[in-house]
C-alpha positions as CSV (number, residue, x, y, z in Angstrom):
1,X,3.0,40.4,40.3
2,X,2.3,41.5,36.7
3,X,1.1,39.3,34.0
4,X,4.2,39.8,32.1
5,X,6.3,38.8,35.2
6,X,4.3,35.8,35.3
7,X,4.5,35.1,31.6
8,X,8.4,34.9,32.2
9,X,8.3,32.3,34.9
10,X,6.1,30.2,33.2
11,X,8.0,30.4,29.3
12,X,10.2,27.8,28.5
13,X,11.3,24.9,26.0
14,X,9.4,22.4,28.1
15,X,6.5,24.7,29.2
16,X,5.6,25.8,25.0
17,X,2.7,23.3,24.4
18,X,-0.6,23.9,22.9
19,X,-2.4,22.7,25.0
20,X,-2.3,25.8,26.9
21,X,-3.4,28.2,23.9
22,X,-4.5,30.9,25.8
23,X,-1.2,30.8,27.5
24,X,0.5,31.0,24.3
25,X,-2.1,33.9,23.1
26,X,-1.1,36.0,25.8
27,X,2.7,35.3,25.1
28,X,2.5,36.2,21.4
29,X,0.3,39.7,22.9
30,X,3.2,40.5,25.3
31,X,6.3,39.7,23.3
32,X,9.4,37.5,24.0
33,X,12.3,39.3,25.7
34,X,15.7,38.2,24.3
35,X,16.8,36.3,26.9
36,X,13.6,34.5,27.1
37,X,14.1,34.0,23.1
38,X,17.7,32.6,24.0
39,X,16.2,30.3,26.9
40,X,13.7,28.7,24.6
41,X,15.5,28.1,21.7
42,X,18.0,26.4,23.1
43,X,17.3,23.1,22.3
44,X,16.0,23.9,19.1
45,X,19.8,23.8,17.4
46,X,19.1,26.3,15.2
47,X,21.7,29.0,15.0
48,X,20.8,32.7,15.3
49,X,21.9,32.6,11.2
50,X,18.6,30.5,10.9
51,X,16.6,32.0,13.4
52,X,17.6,35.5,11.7
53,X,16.0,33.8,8.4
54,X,12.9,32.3,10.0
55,X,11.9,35.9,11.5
56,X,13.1,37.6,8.5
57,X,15.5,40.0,10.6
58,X,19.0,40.7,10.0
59,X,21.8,39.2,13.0
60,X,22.7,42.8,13.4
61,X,19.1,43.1,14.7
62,X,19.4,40.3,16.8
63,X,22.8,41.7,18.1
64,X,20.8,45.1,19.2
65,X,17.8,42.8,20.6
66,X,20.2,41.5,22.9
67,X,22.4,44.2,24.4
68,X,19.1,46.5,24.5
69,X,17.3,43.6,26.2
70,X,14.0,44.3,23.6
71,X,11.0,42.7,23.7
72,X,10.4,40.6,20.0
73,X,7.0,42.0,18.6
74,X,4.0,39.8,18.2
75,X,4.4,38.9,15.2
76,X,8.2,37.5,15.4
77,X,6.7,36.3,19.0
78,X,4.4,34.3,17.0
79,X,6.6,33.0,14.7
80,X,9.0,31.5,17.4
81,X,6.3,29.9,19.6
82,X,4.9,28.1,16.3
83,X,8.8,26.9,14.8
84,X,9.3,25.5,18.5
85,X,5.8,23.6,18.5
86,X,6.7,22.1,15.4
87,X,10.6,21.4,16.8
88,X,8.7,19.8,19.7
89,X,6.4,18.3,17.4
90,X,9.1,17.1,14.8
91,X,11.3,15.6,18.2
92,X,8.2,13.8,18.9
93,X,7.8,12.0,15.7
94,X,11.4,11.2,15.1
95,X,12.5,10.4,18.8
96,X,15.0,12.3,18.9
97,X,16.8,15.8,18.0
98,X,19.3,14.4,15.4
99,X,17.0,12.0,13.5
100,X,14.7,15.2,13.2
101,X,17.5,17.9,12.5
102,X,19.0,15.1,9.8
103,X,15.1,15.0,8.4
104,X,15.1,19.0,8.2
105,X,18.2,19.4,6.5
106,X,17.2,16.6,3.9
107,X,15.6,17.1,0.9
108,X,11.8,15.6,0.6
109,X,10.5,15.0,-2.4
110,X,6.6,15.0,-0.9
111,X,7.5,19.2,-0.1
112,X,9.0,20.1,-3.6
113,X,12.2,18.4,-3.0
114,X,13.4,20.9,-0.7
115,X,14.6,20.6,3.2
116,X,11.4,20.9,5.8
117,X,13.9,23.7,6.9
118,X,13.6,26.5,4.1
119,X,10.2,26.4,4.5
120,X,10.1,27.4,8.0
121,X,10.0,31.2,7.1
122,X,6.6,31.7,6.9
123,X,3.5,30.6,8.4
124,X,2.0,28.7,5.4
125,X,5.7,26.3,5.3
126,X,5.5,25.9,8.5
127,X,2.4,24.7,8.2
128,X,3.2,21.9,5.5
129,X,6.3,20.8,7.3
130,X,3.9,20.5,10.6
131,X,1.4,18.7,8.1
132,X,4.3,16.4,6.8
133,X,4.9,15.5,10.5
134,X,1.5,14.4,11.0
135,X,1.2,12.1,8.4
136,X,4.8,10.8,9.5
137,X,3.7,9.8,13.0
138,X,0.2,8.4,11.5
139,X,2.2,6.7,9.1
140,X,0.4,8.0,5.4
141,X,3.8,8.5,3.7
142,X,2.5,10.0,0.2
């Protein structure tokens, strides 16, 4: 079996954890497949309008992605594996999906006064929203 093959078996929402880096360095070398994208996503409730933002590629893209069955590059693969840590992270924190999708969509004063959710386009936002989320669950709220 090839390591990609593997890779497949092993990818999902519950299965993306850091704890498992080099597993997540190899799945960022490879790629994500569309349908793998679709799989792990799922329970991230954000739409494919979002996701389109996030990765900074147009829906029309994403429409092509999925009816050629392509393979995201490593740098969108990167991207999606670190939003859905934090989404895992953020579920975490809050307990559940809606507290933390209500907290993304709300503006926070501590981040600019913007929603944790515009800054999830780059690496260095989603870096301060993951921060954010750290000092939520240790409870230093300033």
């Amino acid at each position: 079996m090839d390591n990609t093959s593997e890779m497949e078996k092993k990818l999902s929402y519950s299965s993306v954890d850091d704890k498992d880096i080099f597993f997540l360095i190899n799945t960022v070398r490879n790629g994500i497949k569309y349908k793998m994208f679709r799989d792990i996503t799922k329970s991230s409730h954000f739409t494919i309008n979002e996701w389109s933002k996030f990765l900074h590629l147009t829906e029309r893209t994403f429409q092509r992605y999925k009816k050629e069955k392509k393979t995201f590059d490593s740098i969108h693969s990167e991207k999606i594996l670190q939003i859905i840590l934090l989404y895992k992270k953020g579920v975490e924190v809050f307990g559940d999906n809606k507290k933390f999708s209500i907290w993304l969509e709300t503006n926070n004063l501590v981040l600019g006064n913007i929603k944790p959710k515009h800054l999830l386009d780059n690496t260095f936002g989603i870096n301060i929203v993951n921060d954010e989320l750290i000092r939520i669950e240790h409870g230093v709220l300033a």
